[in-house]
Steps between C-alpha positions, in 0.01 A plus 500: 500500500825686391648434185867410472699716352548280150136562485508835540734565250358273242143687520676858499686362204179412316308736605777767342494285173131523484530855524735494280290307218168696577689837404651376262198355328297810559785650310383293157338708236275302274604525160331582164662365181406691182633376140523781261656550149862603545449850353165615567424812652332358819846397578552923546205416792664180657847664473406800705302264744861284562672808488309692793436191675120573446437081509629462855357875640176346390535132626651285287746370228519577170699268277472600078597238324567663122390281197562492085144572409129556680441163327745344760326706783176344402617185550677523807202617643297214376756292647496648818853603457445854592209661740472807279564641127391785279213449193189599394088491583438324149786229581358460903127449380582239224699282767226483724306372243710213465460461920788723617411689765740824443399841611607858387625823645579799283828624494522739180289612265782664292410389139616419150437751205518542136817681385595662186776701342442851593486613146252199388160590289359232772228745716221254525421126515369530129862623388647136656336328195711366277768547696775251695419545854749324799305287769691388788345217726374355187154493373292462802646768664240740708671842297415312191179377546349819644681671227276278273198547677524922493589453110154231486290774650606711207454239257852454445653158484872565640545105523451491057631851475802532586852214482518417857846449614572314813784491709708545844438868606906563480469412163260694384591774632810489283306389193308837480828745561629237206147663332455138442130554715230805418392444847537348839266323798803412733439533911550829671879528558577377189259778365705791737792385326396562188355847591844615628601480165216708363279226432098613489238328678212447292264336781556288839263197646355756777391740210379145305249435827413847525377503147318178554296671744688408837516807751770312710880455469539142578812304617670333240730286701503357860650243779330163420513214750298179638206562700580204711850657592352827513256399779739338768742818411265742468698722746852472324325547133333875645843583630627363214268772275541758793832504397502524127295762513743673761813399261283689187427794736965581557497428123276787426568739740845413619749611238814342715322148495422555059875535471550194715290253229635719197741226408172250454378759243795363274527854339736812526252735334393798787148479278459114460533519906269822550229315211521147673475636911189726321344162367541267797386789768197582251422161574462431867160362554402709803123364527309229362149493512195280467469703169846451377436122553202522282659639212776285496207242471391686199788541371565174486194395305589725212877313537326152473248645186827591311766221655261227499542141675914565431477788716211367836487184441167392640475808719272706310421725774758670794423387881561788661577278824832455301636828688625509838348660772786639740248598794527075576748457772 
């Protein structure tokens, strides 16, 4: 039977729109939402992934939604307000004690130090007695605590020893060139700062761990997410990670894509810049083994010894099944 002509045209016509609408649909990325504090370096990572286009190369959308604090990240997260942000293992492992089921991926393992005037008589832990020492991220902070611990194994009691001063890292930073602090634990870019301007570093976290008999250099921060979303987007998160990991890699090697984040530095100084791309390439996590997991696990006991319930909660010892394993597609 032949179809009139109406006919005709009305199934060319929808077959065109459905053409139309399939192509256009294929042409959909999924999207990733990550929640981050407004001037964190990660945002040098996420800026070069926008700014290269490495989200929709690799299959999807990323949309950065910049925060206040990692307090508010934490919360959007648990709110579901955000697929992805940026914490630690100690903060991942307590949640899932309370029945979260978040996962971690490293990201950096670029870490916080001790920092002193370059002229101070401070060459050891035993010199810090008695002296006013700044804390950022307050007193459970990992720096301090495994600070404590190293100063424990040497019978030394930093936590009676010496006046603890807490505070934002911005802060103290400008306390001790005020030589209102003997010395600093402030996080790692805080710390370059303050060795562009001939500040000393007495010790850092990695050297901490070493001396606490830890071979491994272990990543201090990572991409922490839902293990519910993680599984249905399983794909999207590894392209997601493929593509940090690619945005680190024109960071490091690419001087013409450095200069194109320099403004996020929020400094003018040639060696500020040359001390903080130094820090965040040192660390790149470029493996993570079954080995690294297990000292992180250790590591984390001797955090809950010296932090207590404040710091784990109930969690007294690290799942390792809290990291992600990016082979699951």
């Amino acid at each position: 039977m032949r179809l009139s002509k109406t006919k005709s045209f009305f199934i060319a016509a929808l077959a065109t729109h459905l053409f139309a609408f399939t192509v256009a649909f294929a042409d959909v990325q999924p999207t990733i939402k990550i929640a981050v504090l407004k001037f964190g370096t990660v945002n040098w990572t996420l800026e070069t992934i926008k700014q290269q286009q490495l989200d929709k190369k690799n299959g999807f959308e990323l949309i950065v939604q910049p925060l206040a604090s990692t307090q508010a990240s934490k919360i959007s997260l648990q709110a579901d307000a955000t697929d992805i942000i940026v914490s630690d293992w100690t903060w991942v492992a307590r949640q899932r004690g309370k029945f979260a089921n978040f996962l971690f991926s490293p990201y950096s393992s670029s870490a916080g130090s001790i920092m002193v005037p370059n002229n101070s008589p401070i060459h050891s832990l035993a010199d810090l007695s008695e002296r006013k020492l700044g804390i950022a991220g307050g007193a459970l902070d990992k720096n301090w605590l495994l600070l404590r611990a190293l100063a424990l194994k040497n019978n030394i009691d930093l936590d009676k020893k010496v006046g603890k001063v807490f505070g934002a890292p911005p802060l103290l930073n400008h306390l001790i060139q005020q030589g209102e602090l003997d010395a600093l634990s402030n996080y790692w870019h805080y710390s370059a700062r303050l060795k562009a301007k001939g500040y000393r570093k007495l010790i850092d976290t990695h050297d901490i761990i070493h001396q606490l008999g830890f071979k491994s250099t272990v990543p201090i921060l990572g991409y922490v997410f839902r293990e519910t979303w993680a599984q249905v987007h399983s794909s999207s998160l590894n392209n997601f990670l493929k593509a940090s990991q690619q945005a680190a890699e024109l960071l490091c090697s690419s001087d013409e894509h450095w200069n194109a984040i320099l403004p996020l530095t929020r400094t003018d100084d040639i060696e500020t810049q040359s001390l903080l791309r130094s820090g965040y390439c040192e660390g790149r996590v470029t493996s993570f083994t079954q080995q690294d997991k297990q000292t992180i696990a250790d590591i984390y006991a001797i955090l809950g010894r010296i932090g207590g319930d404040k710091l784990v909660g109930s969690v007294k010892q690290l799942n390792l099944n809290i990291f992600w394993n990016n082979n699951r597609n």
